[in-house]
N, C-alpha and C positions, 0 to 999 in steps of 0.2 A: 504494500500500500504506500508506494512513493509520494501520492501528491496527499495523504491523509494528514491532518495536525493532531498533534497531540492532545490530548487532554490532559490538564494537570490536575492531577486528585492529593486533597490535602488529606494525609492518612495520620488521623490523632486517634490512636485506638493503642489501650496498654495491655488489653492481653494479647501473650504473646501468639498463641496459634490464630485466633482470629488477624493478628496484624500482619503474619506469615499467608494465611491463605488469600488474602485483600492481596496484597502483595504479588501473589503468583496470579491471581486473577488477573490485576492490572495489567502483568507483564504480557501474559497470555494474550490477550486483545491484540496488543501491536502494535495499540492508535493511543494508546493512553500511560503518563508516566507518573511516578509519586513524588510529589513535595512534603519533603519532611516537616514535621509541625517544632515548634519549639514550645519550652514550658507555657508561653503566654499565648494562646492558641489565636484570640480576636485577633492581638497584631499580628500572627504571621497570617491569616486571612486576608486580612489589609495588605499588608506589603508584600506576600506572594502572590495575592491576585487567581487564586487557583479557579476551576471551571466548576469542581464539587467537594465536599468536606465530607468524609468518611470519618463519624464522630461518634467514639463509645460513652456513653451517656448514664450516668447514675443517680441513685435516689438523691434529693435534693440538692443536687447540680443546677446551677443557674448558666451553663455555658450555652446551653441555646437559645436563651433567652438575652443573652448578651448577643451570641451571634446574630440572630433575628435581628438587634436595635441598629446592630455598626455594621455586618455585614448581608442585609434580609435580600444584597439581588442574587447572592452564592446558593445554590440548591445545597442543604444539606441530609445527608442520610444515617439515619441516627440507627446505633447499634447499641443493642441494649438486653440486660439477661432477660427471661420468661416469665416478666411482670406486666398485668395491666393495667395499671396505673402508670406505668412509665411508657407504655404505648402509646395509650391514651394523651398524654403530657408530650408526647412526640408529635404526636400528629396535632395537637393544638397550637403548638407552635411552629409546626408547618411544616416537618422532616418531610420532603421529596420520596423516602423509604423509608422501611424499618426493617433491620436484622437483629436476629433472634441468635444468642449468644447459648450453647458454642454452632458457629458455623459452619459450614458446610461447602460445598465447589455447588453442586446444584443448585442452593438457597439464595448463592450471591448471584448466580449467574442467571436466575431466575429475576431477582430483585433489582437487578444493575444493569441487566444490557438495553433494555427500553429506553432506561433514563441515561446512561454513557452513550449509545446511539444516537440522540437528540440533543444532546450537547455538542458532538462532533458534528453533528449535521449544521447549528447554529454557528459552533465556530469556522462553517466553509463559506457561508451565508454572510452578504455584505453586511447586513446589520450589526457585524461584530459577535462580543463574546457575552457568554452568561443570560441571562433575563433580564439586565438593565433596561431602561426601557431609553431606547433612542428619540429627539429633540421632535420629531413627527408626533410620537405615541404620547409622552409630554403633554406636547402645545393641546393635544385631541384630549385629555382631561382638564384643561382650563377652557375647553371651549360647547361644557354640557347642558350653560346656562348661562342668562345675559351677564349674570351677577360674574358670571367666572369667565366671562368673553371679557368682562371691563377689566379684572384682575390678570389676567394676558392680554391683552393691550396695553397694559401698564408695565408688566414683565421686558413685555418686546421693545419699548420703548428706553427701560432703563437699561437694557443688557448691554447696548452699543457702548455705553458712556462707562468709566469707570467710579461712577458713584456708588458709594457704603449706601447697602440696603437693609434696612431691618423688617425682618418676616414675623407676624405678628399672628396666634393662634392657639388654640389648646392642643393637649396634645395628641398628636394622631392626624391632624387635618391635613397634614402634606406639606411640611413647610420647609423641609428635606427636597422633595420634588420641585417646588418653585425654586430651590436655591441650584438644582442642575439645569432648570429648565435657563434661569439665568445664565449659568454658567454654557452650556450648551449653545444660547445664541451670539455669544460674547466674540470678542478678539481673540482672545483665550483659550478657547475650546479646544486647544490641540494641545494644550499646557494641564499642568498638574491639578485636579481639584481634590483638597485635604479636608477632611472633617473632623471637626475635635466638637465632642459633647463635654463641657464643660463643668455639668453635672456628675458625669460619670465620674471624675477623676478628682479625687482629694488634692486640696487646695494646695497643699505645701509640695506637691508632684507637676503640679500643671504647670507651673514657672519655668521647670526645665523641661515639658513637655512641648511647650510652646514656644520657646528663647533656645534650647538646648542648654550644653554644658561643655565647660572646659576640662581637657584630663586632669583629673588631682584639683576641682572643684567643690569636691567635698569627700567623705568615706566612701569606697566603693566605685568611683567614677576613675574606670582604667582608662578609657578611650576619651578622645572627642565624640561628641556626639550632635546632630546638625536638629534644631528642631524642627516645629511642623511650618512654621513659616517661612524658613529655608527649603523646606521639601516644597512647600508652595509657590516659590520662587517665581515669578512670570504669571503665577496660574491664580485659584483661588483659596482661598482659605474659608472654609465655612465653619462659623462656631455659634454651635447649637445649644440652648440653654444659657446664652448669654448673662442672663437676670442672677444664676447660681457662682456667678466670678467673684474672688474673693476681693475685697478691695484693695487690699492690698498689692495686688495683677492689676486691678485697674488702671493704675496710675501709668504704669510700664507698656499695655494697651494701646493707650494714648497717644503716649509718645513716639509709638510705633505708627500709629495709623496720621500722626501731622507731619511726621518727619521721616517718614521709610525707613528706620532705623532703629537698632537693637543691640542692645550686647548678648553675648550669652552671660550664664553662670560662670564665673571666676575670670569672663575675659578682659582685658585691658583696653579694648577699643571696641568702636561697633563695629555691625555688619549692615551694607545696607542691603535694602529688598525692595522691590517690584510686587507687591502681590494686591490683588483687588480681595477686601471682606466684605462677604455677606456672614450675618447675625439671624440668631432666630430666638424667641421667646414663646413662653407663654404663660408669665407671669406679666402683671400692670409695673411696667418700667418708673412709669411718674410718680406711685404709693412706693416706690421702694429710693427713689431720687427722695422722698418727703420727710423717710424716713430714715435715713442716713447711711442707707447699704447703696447704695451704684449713683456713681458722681457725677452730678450733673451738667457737666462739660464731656463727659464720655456721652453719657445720652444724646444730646445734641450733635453729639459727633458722628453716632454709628446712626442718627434717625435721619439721616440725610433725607431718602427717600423709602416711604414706609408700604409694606403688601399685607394687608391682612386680609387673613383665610378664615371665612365660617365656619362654622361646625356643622358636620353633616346632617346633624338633627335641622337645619334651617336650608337646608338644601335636600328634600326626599327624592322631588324630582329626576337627581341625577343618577341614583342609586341604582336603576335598571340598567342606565348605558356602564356605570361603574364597574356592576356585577359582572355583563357581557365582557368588557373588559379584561377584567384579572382572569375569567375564568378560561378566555381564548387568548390569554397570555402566558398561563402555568398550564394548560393543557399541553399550549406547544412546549413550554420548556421541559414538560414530564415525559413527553411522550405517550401521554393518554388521552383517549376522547372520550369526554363524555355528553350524557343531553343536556339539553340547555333545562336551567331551572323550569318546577311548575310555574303555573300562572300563583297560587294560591301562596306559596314558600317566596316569590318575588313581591306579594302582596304585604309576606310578613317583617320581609326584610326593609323594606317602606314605613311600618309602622312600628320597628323597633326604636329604640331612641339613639343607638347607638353611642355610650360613651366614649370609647376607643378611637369614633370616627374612622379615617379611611384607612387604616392600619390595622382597626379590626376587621373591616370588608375584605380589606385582601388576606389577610390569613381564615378567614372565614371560608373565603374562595378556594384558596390553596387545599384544606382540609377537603372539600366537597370537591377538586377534582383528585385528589386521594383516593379518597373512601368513596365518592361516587352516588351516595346514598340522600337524599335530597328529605330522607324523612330525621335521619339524624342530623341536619342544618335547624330543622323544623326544632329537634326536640332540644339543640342547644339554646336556641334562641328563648323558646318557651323558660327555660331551666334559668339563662342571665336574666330575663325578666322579674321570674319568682325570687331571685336572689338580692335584684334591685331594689323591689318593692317592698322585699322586708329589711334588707340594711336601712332604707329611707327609713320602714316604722319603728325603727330601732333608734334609729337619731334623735326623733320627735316625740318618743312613746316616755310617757308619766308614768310613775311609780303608781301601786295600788291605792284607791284614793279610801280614808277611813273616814264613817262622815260617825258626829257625835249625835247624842238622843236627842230626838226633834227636830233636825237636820235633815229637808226633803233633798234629794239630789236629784238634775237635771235630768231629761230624757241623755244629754251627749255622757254626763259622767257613767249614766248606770250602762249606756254599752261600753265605753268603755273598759268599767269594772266587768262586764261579762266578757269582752274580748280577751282581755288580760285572764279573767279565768279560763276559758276554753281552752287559752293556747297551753298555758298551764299543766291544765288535764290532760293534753293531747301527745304534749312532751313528754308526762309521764309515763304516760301507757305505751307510746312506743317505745322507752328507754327500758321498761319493765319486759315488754315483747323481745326485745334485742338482745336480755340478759345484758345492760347496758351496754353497748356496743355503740359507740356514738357515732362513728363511721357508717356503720349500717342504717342505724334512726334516722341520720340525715340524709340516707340514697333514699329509706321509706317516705319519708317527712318532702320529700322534692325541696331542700335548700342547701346549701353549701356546707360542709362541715363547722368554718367558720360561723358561720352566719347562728346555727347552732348551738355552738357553746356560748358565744356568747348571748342567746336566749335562756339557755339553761341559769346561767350566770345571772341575768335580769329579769327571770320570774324566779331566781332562789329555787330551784329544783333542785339542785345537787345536796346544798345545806340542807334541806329538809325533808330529804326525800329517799336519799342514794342509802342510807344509815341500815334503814331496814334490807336491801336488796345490793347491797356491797359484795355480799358473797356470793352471788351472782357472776362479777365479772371474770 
């Protein structure tokens, strides 16, 4: 296969015969090579740039869920022992596959050639590498609705210019995607674009993540090291969660963005730089200027020109073209076809509220062209609903009300006093059915496990109730 490209598969997987048989698998192909992962797995995704992540995954691991934020255009395929709960957690957060630990030559070859297939196919295809979505597929989701036709006119308009944009929205709305789509129409677009979430990364790290350092800058710093605004050099810098900077960075920020210049950690002179920033938030900039966290000569500095993105709850509208979207976006990157949603399951997706906004749509999408199954979209949605609507009555909800003799209480107090008791009774009885099992009472109960205890907690169930039926568990 002379003119075939390779695929490069980031292989983070510690056991050893599974990382052995991945390994002969890969070679086997012909078209496909392995990129070793280093301990910090996000950055080598980032800076290897690989086509797929072959990722062993364990009980309360949060690395797919890190992978999903910095790197969600990378197909990952999560391998994992013969748990379903960690299936389940797989595929919610959008694993492309799932292997079942210990592996097999059949199981991989079964589970990876559709999806390693469809990536060599993509990487032969001018559109480039991976599922990123190119500056066409972009502009076609700012353009679902007038409100989003005015917010790309306003994109296409600042992208020429090299003026500081601030992206303003909660979070989920895409404000990630406005900042490539900027990036993409730009001068720029063949230069480097860098993202630092500024949230993610503790405050006393992000100086030399963003400045670098000099060797012998402090303990442990063997090398030079260039930061991210040197890698951004020509290109862009996007930094995401603006609002989480400590002020201390701020001041250094500034200086950076009036004057093109920076020192690193421990160096003697500056460096200067070329780089355009966009900013993204989604906290109120002006309550936190008021209130003495982010300096109000930075604000006016990076709010040059402002894009703020709605939340998908005031946009339903686009939610159909959205869904069609992702779902004939990761069908092709998976290599699976499936039918287009019901009329009824597009109706529900319309009247969810969606707090995730477009972040939860598309891994929504992603599961459903997975699993394929259009009744379990149905019954997730149902399930965050029930989960919503009782964390809300959990927020708002009054202690048992005790009224003294003579004291009529309202038609509102006595349901509520009866509300409070039903739910009471009902916790009991299935905590008493489960042999308490509270995982189980809350798969019976239809709400979260969280959502749960903390009921248990706020009707005093446990305290006064578990006593008799302790030996039970």
């Amino acid at each position: 296969m002379p003119e075939a490209k390779h695929i490069r598969a980031l292989l983070a997987v510690q056991d050893p015969n599974a990382r052995s048989a991945l390994r002969g698998y890969l070679r086997a192909r012909g078209d496909a090579s392995e990129v070793r992962a280093g301990p910090d797995i996000v950055q080598a995704a980032q800076t290897q740039k690989p086509d797929v992540i072959l990722l062993e995954i364990e009980p309360d691991s949060t690395i797919m869920y890190s992978l999903r934020n910095e790197s969600c255009h990378i197909p990952v395929v999560a391998i994992a022992p013969p748990q379903a709960d960690l299936a389940f957690e797989a595929a919610r957060l959008g694993a492309a596959a799932l292997l079942t630990l210990p592996l097999n030559r059949q199981e991989i070859s079964l589970r990876l050639s559709t999806l390693l297939d469809s990536l060599c196919e993509n990487r032969k295809s001018p559109r480039g590498k991976g599922t990123r979505a190119g500056p066409e597929e972009i502009s076609g989701l700012f353009s679902s609705s007038p409100r989003m036709t005015e917010i790309r006119e306003t994109i296409e308009k600042v992208a020429t210019t090299s003026a500081t944009v601030l992206i303003r929205g909660e979070s989920g709305v895409g404000k990630e995607i406005a900042a490539r789509m900027i990036f993409s129409l730009s001068h720029r677009s063949n230069k480097p674009f860098v993202k630092v979430n500024c949230a993610a990364i503790p405050h006393d790290l992000l100086e030399s993540e963003l400045f670098g350092y000099e060797a012998g800058a402090f303990t442990g710093a063997q090398r030079t090291k260039p930061g991210k605004f040197e890698l951004a050099h020509g290109g862009t810098l996007f930094l995401d969660e603006i609002g989480e900077m400590h002020p201390a960075l701020q001041a250094k920020l500034l200086h950076v963005l009036q004057d093109g210049e920076f020192a690193r950690l421990g160096a003697k002179s500056d460096t200067a730089v070329d780089v355009r920033v966009l900013c993204a938030t989604n906290k109120l900039l002006e309550q936190r200027v008021s209130e003495g966290t982010f300096r109000e000569d930075l604000f006016y500095r990076i709010n040059v020109v402002t894009v703020h993105i709605p939340p998908l709850r005031e946009r339903r509208n686009e939610i159909p073209v959205l869904t069609r979207y992702f779902i004939d976006r990761y069908s092709a990157a998976y290599g699976r076809k499936v039918a287009p949603l019901p009329d009824e399951t597009t109706e529900a997706l319309i009247r969810y509220s969606w707090p995730g906004n477009i972040r939860e749509l598309e891994n929504l999408c992603k599961r459903y062209v997975i699993v394929g199954d259009a009744t379990q979209i149905m019954r997730e949605l149902s399930q965050h609903t029930v989960d919503r609507t009782m964390e809300e009555r959990e927020a708002t909800a009054e202690p048992a009300i005790e009224y003294s003799e003579g004291t009529e209480p309202s038609l509102l107090e006595i349901g509520r006093q009866a509300a409070w008791q039903a739910e009471r009774q009902a916790i009991q009885q299935m905590l008493v059915n489960t042999r308490w099992n509270r995982r189980e009472a809350a798969r019976r109960l239809r709400v979260s496990y969280k959502a749960l205890l903390n009921k248990i907690k706020q009707l005093e169930v446990e305290s006064s109730f578990q006593n008799g039926n302790r030996s039970a568990l």
